[in-house]
KOLVOTI-635022 format. One record per residue: x, y, z of N, C-alpha, C in turn; residue in one letter. Coordinates in steps of 0.02 Angstrom, whole numbers. Layout:
<recs>
@n.east->X&n.north->Y&n.up->Z&ca.east->X&ca.north->Y&ca.up->Z&c.east->X&c.north->Y&c.up->Z&res->a
...
</recs>
This chain:
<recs>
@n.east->-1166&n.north->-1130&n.up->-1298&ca.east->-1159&ca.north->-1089&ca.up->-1238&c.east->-1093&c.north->-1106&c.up->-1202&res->x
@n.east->-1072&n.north->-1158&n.up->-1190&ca.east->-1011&ca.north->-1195&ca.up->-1178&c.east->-934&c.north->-1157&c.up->-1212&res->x
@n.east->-959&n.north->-1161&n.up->-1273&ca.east->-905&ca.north->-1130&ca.up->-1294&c.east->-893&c.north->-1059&c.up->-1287&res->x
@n.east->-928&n.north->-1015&n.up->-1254&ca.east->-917&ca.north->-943&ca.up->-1238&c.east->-870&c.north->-942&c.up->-1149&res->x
@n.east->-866&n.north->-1002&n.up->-1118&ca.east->-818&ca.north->-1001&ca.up->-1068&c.east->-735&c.north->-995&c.up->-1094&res->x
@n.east->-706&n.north->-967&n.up->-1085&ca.east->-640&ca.north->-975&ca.up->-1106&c.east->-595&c.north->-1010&c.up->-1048&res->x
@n.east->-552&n.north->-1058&n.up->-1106&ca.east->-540&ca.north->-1085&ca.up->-1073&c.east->-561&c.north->-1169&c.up->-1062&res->x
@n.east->-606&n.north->-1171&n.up->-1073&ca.east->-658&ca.north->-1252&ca.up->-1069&c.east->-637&c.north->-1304&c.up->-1106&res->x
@n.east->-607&n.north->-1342&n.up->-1101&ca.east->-593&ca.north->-1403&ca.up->-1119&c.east->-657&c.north->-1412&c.up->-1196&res->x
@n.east->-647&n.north->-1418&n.up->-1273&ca.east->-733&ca.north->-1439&ca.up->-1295&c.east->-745&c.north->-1505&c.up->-1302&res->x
@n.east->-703&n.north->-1567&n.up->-1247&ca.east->-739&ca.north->-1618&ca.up->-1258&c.east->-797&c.north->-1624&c.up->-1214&res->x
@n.east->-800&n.north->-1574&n.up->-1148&ca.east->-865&ca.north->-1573&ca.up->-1134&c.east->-922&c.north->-1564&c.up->-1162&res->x
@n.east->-971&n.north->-1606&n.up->-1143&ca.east->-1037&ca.north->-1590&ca.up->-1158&c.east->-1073&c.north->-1536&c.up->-1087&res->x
@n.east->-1129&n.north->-1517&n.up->-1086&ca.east->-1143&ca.north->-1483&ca.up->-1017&c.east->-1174&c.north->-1550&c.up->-973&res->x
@n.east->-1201&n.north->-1583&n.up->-992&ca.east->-1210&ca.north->-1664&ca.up->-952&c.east->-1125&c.north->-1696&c.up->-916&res->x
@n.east->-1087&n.north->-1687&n.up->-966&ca.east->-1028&ca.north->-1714&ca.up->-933&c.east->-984&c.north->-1678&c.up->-898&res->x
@n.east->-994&n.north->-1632&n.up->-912&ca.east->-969&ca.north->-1536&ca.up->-867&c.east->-1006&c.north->-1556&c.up->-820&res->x
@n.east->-1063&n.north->-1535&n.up->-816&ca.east->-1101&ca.north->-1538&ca.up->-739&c.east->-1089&c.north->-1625&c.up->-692&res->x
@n.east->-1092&n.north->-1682&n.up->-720&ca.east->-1058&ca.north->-1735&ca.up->-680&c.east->-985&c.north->-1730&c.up->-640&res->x
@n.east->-958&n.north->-1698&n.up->-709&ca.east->-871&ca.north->-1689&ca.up->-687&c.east->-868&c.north->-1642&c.up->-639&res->x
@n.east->-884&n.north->-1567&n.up->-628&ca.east->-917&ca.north->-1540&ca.up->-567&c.east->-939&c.north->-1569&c.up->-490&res->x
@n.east->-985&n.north->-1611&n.up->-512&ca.east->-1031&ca.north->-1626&ca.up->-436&c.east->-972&c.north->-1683&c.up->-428&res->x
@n.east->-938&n.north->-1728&n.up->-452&ca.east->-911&ca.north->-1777&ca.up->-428&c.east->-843&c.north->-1745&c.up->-395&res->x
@n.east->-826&n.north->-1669&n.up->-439&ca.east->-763&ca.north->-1651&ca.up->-368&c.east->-772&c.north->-1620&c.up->-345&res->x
@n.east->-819&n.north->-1600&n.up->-303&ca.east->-868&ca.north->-1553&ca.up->-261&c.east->-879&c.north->-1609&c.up->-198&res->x
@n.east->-902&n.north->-1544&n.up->-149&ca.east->-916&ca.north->-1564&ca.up->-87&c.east->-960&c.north->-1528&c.up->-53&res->x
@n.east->-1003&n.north->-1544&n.up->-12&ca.east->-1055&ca.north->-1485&ca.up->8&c.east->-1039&c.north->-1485&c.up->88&res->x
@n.east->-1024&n.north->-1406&n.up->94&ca.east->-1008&ca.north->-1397&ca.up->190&c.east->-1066&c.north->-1365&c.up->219&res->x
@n.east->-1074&n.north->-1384&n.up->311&ca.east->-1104&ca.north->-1360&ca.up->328&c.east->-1144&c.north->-1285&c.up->307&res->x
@n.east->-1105&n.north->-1255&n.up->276&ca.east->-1130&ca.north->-1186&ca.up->276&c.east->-1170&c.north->-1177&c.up->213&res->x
@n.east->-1204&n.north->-1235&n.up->180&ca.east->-1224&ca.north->-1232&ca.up->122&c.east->-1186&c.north->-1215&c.up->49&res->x
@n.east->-1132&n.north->-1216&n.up->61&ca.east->-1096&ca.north->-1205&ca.up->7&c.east->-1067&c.north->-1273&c.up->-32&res->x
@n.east->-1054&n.north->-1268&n.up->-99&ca.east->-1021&ca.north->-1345&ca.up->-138&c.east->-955&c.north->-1315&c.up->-184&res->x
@n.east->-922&n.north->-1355&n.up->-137&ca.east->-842&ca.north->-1316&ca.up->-151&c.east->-811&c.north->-1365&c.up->-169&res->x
@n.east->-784&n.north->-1347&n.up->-223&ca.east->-742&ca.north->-1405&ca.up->-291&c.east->-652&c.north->-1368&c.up->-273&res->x
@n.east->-638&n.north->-1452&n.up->-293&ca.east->-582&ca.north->-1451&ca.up->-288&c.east->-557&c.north->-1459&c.up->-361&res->x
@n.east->-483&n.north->-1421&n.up->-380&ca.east->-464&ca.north->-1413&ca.up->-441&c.east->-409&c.north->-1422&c.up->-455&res->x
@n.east->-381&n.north->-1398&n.up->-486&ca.east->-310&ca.north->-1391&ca.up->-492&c.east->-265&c.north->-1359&c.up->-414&res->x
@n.east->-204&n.north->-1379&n.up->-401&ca.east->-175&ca.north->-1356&ca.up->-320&c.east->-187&c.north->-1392&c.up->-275&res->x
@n.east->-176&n.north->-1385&n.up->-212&ca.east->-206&ca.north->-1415&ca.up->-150&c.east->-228&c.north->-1345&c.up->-124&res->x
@n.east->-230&n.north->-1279&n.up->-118&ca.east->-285&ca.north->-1234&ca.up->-95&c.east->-332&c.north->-1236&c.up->-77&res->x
@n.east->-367&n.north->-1228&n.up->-25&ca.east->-426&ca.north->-1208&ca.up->-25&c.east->-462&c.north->-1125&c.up->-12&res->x
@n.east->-494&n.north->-1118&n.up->-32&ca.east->-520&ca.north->-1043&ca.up->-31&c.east->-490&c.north->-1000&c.up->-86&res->x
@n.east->-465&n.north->-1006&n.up->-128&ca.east->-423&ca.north->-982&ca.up->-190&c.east->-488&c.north->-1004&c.up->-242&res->x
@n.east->-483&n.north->-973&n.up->-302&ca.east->-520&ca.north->-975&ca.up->-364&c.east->-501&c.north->-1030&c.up->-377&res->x
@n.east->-528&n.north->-1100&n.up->-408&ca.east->-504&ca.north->-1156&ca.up->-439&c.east->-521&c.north->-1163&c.up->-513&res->x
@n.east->-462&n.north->-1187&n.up->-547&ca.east->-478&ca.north->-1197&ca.up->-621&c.east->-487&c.north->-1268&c.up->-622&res->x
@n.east->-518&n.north->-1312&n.up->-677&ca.east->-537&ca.north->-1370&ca.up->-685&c.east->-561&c.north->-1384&c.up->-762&res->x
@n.east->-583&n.north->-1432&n.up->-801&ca.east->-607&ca.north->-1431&ca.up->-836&c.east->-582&c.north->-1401&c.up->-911&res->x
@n.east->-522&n.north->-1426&n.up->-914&ca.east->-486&ca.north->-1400&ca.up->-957&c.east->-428&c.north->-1341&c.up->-919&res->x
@n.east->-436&n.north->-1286&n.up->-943&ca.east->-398&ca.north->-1221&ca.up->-873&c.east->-457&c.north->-1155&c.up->-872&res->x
@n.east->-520&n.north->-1184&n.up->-872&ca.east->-587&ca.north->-1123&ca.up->-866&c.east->-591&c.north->-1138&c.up->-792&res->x
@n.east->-615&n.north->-1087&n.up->-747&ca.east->-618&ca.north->-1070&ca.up->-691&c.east->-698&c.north->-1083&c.up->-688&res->x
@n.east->-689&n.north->-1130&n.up->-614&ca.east->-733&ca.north->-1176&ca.up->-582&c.east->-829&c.north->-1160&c.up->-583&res->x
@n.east->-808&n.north->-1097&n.up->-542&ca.east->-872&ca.north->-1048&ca.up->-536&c.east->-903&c.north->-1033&c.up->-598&res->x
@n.east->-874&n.north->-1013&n.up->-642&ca.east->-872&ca.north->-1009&ca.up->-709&c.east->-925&c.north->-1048&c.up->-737&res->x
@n.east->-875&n.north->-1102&n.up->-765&ca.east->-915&ca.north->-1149&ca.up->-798&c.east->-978&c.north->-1191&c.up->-763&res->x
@n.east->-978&n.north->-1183&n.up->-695&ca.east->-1043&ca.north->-1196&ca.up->-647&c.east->-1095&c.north->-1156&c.up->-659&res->x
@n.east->-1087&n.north->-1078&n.up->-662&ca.east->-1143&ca.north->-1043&ca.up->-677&c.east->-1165&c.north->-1059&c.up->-752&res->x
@n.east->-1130&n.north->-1067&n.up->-783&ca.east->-1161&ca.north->-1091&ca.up->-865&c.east->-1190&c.north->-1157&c.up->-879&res->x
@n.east->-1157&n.north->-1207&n.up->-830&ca.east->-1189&ca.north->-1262&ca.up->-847&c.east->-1267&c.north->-1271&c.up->-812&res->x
@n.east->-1279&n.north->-1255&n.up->-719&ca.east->-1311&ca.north->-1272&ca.up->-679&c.east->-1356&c.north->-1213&c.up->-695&res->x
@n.east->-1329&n.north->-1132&n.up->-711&ca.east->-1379&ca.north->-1092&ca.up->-703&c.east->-1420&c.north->-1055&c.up->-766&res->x
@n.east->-1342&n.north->-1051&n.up->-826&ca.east->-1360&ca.north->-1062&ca.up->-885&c.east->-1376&c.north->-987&c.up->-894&res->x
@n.east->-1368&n.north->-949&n.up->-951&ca.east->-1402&ca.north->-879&ca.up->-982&c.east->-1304&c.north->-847&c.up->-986&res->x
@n.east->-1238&n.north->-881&n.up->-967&ca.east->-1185&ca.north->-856&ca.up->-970&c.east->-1166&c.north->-795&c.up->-1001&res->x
@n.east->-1142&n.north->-744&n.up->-995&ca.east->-1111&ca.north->-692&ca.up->-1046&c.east->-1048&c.north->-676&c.up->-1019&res->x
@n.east->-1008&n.north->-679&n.up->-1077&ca.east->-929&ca.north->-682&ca.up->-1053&c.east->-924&c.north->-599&c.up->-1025&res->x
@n.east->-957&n.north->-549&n.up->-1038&ca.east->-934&ca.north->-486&ca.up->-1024&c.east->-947&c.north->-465&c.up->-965&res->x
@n.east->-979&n.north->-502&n.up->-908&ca.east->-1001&ca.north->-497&ca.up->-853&c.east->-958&c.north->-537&c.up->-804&res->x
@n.east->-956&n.north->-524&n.up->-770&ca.east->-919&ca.north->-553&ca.up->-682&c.east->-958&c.north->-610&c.up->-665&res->x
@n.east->-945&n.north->-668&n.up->-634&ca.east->-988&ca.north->-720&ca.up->-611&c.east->-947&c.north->-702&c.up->-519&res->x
@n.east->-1007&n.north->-685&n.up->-494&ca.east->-1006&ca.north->-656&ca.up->-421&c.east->-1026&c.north->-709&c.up->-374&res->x
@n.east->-986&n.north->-703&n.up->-301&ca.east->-1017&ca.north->-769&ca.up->-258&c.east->-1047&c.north->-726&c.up->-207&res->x
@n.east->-1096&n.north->-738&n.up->-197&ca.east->-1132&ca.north->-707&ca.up->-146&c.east->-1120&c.north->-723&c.up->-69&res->x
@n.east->-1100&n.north->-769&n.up->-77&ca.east->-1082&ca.north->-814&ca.up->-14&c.east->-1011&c.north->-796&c.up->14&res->x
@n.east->-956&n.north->-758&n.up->-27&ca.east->-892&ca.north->-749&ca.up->1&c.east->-858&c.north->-776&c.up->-42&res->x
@n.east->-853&n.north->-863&n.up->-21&ca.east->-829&ca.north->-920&ca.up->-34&c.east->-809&c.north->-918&c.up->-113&res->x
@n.east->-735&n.north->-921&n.up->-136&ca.east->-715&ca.north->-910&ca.up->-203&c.east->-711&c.north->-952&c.up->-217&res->x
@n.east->-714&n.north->-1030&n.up->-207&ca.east->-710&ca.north->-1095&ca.up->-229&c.east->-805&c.north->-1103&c.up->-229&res->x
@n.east->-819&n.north->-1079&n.up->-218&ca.east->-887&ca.north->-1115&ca.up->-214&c.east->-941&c.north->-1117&c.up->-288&res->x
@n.east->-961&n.north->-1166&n.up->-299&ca.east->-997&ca.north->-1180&ca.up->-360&c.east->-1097&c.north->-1199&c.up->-355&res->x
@n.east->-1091&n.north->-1179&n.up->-295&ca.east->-1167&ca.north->-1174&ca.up->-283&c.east->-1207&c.north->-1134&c.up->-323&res->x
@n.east->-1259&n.north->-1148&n.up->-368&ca.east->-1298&ca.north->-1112&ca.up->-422&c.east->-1343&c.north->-1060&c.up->-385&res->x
@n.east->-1362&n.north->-1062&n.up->-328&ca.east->-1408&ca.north->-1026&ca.up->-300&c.east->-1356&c.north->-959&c.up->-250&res->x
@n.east->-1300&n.north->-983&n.up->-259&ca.east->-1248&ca.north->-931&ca.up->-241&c.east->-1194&c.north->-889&c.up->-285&res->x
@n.east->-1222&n.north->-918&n.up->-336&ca.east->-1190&ca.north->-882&ca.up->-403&c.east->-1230&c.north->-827&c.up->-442&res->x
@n.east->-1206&n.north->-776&n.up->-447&ca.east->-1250&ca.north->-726&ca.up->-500&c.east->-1196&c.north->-697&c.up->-544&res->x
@n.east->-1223&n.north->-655&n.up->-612&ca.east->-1186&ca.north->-615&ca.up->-641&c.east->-1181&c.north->-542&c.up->-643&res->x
@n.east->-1146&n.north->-511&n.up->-646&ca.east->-1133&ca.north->-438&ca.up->-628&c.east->-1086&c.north->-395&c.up->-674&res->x
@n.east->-1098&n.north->-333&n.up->-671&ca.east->-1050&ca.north->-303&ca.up->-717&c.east->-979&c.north->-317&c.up->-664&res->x
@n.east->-924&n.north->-286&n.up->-697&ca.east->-861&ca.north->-282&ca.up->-666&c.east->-865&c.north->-213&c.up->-616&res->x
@n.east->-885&n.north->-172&n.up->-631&ca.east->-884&ca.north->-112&ca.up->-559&c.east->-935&c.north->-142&c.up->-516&res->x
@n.east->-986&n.north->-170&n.up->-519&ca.east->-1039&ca.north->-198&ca.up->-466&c.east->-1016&c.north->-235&c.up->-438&res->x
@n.east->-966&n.north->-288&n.up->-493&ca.east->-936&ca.north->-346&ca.up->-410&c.east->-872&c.north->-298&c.up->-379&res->x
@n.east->-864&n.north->-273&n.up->-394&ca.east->-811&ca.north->-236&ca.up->-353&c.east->-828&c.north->-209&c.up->-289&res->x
@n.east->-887&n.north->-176&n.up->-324&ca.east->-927&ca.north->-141&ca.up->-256&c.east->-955&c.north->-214&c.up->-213&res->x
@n.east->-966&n.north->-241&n.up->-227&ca.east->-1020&ca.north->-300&ca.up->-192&c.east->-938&c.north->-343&c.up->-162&res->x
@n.east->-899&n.north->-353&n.up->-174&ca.east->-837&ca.north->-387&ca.up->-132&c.east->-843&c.north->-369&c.up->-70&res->x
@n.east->-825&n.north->-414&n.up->-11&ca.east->-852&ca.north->-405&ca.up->65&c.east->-749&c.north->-394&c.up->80&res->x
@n.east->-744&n.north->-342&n.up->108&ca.east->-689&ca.north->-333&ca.up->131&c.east->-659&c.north->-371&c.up->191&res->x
@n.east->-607&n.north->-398&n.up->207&ca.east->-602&ca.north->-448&ca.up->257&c.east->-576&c.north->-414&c.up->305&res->x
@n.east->-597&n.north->-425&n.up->384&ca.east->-613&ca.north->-384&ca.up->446&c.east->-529&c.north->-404&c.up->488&res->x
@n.east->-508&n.north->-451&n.up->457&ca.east->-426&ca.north->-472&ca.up->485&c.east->-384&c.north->-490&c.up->412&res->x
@n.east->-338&n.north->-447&n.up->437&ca.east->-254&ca.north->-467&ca.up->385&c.east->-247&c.north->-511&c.up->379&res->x
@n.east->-199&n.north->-553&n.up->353&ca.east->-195&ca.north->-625&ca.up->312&c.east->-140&c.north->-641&c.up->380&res->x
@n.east->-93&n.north->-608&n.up->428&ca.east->-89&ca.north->-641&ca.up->481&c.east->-122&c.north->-642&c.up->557&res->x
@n.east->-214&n.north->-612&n.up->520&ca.east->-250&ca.north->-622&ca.up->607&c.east->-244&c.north->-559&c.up->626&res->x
@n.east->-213&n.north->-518&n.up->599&ca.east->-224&ca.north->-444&ca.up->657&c.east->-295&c.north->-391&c.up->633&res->x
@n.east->-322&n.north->-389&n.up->672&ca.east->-391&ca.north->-353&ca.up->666&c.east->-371&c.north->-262&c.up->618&res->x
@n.east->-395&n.north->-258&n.up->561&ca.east->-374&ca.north->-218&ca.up->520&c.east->-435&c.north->-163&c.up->544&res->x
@n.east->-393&n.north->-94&n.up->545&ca.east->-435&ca.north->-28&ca.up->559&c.east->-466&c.north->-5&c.up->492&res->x
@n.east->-507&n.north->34&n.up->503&ca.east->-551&ca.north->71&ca.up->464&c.east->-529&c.north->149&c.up->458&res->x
@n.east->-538&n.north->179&n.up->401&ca.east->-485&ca.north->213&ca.up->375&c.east->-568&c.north->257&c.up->388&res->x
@n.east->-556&n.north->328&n.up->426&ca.east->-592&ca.north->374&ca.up->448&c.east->-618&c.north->428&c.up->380&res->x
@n.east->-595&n.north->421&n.up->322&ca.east->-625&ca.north->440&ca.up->295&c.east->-648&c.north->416&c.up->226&res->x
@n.east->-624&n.north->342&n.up->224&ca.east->-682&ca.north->303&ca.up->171&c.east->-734&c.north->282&c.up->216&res->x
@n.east->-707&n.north->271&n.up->279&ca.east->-748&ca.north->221&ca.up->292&c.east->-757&c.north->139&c.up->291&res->x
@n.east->-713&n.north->113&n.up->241&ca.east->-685&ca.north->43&ca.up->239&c.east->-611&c.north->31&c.up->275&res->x
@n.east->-600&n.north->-44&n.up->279&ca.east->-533&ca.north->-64&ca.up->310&c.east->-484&c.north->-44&c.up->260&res->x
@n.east->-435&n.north->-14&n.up->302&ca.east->-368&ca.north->-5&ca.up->269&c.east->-353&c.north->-55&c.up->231&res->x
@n.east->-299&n.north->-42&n.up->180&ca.east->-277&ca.north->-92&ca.up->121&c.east->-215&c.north->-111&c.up->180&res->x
@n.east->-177&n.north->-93&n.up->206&ca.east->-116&ca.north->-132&ca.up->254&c.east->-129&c.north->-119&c.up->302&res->x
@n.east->-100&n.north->-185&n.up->338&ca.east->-123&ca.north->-197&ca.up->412&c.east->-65&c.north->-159&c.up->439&res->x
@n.east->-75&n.north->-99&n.up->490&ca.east->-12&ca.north->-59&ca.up->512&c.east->26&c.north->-94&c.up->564&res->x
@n.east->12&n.north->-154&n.up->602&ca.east->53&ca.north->-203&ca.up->624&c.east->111&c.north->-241&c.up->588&res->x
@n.east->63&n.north->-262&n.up->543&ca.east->125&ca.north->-307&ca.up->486&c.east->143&c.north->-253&c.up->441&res->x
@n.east->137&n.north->-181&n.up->443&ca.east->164&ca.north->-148&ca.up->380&c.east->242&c.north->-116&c.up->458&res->x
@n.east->237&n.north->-113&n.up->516&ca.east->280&ca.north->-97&ca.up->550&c.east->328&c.north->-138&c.up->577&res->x
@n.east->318&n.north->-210&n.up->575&ca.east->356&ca.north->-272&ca.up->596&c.east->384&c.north->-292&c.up->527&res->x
@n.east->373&n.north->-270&n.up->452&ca.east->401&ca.north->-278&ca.up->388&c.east->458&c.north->-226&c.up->385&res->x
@n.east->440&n.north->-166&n.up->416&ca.east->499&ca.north->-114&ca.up->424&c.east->538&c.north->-123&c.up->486&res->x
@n.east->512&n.north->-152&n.up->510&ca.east->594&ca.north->-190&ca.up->574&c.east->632&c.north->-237&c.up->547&res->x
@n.east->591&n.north->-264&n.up->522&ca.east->635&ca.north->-334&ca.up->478&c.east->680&c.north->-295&c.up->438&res->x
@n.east->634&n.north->-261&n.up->393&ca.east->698&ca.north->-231&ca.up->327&c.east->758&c.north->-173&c.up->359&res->x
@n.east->740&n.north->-149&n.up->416&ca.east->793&ca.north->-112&ca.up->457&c.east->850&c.north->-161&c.up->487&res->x
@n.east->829&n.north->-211&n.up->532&ca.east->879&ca.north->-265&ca.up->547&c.east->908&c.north->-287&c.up->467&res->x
@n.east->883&n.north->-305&n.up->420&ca.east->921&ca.north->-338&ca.up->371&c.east->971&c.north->-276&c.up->338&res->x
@n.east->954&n.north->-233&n.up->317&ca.east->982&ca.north->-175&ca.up->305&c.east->1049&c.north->-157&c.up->366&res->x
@n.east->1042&n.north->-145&n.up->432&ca.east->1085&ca.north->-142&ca.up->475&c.east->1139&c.north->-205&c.up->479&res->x
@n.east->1139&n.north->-278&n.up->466&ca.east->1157&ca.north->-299&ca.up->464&c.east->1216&c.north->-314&c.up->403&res->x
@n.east->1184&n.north->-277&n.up->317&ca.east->1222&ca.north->-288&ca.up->278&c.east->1258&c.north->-196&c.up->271&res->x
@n.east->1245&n.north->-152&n.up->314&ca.east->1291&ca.north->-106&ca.up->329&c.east->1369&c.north->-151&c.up->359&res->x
@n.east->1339&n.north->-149&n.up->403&ca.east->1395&ca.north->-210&ca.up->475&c.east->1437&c.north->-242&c.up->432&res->x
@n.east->1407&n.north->-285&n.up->396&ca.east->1446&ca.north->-333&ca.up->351&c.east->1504&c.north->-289&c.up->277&res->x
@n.east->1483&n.north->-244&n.up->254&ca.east->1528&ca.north->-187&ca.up->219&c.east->1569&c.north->-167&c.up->244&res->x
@n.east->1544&n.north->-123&n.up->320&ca.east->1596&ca.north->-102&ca.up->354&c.east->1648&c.north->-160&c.up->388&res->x
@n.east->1652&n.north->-224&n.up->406&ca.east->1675&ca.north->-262&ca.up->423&c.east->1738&c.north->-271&c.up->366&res->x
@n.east->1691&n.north->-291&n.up->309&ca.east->1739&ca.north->-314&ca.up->238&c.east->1790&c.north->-246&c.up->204&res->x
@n.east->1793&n.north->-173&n.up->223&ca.east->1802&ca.north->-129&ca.up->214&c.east->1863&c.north->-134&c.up->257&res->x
@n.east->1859&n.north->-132&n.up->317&ca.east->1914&ca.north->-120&ca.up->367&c.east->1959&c.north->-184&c.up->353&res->x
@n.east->1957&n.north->-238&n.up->322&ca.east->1994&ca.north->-300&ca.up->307&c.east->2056&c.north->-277&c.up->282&res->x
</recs>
């Protein structure tokens, strides 16, 4: 069963998979056991265990029945997390649908809801309008600089 993870190191056994697991794991308040891996990241997918991805090889070792053609889904959010009772498997359009969309942009600005999906916009129109000032100042500036070197 082990060997259907790609990726997996095969000097594991699933006894020494599942030790190597819980010993770089940590369990947080929120019930979750979140392993640390390869990077200093947290909240990112972690690989470990050869270069097979964390969640992964957790649902095969702790929960067991694995099939590579299916999605291993966290129910909890949490993409580092290796909790067996927060892990399930899913086709690939089901976890898609089942992904929880995040309610703020990656710099904090509260993202709107697009009136006719119904879900949050894919760009935050704050940071998609402060990216077009930037690239206007940088742009205006290497005009300036042409015309400067032009009149020389």
């Amino acid at each position: 069963m082990l060997s259907q993870v790609t990726g997996l190191s095969r000097h594991f056994t699933e006894e020494s998979l599942r030790s190597y697991l819980l010993a770089r794991s940590q369990r947080l308040p929120t019930g979750c056991l979140v392993v640390r891996g390869y990077g200093g990241q947290r909240g990112v997918y972690q690989k470990l265990a050869g270069r097979a991805w964390a969640h992964i090889a957790a649902y095969a070792v702790f929960v067991g029945g694995y099939r590579p053609d299916l999605d291993v889904h966290h129910d909890c959010g949490v993409p580092d997390c290796i909790e067996p009772t927060h892990l399930r498997q899913l086709s690939h359009a089901d976890n898609c649908r089942e992904r929880r969309q995040q309610s703020l942009c990656r710099n904090g600005h509260d993202r709107e809801v697009d009136p006719d999906t119904g879900r949050f916009r894919k760009v935050c129109r704050r940071c998609n309008s402060e990216a077009q000032r930037r690239w206007r100042e940088r742009r205006a500036a290497e005009v300036a600089a042409a015309k400067a070197s032009y009149r020389s």
